[in-house]
C-alpha positions as CSV (number, residue, x, y, z in Angstrom):
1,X,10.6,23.7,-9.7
2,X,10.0,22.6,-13.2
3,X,10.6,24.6,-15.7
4,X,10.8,24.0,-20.2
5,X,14.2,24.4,-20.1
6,X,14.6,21.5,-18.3
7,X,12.9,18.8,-19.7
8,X,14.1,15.9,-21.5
9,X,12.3,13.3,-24.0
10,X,12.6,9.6,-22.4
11,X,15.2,7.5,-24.5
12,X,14.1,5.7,-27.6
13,X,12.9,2.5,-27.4
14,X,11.8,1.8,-31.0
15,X,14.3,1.5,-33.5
16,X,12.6,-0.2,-36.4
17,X,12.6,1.4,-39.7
18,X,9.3,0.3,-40.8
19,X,6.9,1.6,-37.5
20,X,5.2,-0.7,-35.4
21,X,1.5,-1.5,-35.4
22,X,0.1,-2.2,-31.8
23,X,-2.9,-0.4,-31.8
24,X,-6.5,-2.0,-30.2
25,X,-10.0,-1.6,-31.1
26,X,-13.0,-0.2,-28.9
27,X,-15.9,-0.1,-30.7
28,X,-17.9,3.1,-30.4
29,X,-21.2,2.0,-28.4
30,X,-18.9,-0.3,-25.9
31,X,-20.4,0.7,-22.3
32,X,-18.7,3.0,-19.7
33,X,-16.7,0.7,-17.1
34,X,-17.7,3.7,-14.3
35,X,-21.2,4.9,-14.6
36,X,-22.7,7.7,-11.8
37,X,-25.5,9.7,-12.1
38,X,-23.0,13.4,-13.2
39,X,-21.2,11.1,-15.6
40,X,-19.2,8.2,-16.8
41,X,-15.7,6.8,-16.9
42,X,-14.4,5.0,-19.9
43,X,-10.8,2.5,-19.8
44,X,-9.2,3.3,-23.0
45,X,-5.6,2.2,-21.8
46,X,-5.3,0.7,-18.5
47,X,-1.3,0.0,-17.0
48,X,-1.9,-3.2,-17.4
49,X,-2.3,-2.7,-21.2
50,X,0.5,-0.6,-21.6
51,X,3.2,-2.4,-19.6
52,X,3.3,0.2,-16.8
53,X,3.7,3.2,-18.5
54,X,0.8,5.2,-18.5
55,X,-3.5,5.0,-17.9
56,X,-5.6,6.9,-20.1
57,X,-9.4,7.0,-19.6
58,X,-11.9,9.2,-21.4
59,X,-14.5,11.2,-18.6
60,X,-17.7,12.2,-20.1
61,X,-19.9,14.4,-17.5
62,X,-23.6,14.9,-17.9
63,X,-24.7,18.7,-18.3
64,X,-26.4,19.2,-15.6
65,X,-23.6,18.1,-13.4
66,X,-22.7,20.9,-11.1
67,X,-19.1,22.2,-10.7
68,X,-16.9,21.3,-7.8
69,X,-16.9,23.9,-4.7
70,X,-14.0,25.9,-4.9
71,X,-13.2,24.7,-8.3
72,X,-13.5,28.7,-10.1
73,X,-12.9,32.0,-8.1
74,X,-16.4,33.3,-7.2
75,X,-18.5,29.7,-7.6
């Protein structure tokens, strides 16, 4: 078991003085890559885009979308 006395930051792997600028633009009104009818799945890092090291995608669900069974006690 984890717990937060145990956890460790990864080693440094930037040692500039200046920082580094590496950021990449999405434009606002770019389409989802993932599209259903309760909702939509945007790329916004992919593994191949950071060398391995992570994903991130941005999940946007419709309203009327209806919770997953089991998801809450009592649903």
């Amino acid at each position: 078991m984890s717990s937060i006395e145990n956890m460790r930051y990864p080693e440094p792997r930037y040692h500039g003085a200046e920082g580094e600028v590496n950021a990449s633009f999405r434009p606002a009104d770019t389409p989802p890559e993932v599209s259903s009818p309760v909702g939509s799945t945007s790329y916004l890092a992919t593994q191949e885009s950071t060398g391995g090291e992570f994903g991130l995608y941005k999940g946007v669900f419709s309203s009327g979308s209806r919770r997953c069974r089991g998801a809450a006690p009592g649903s």
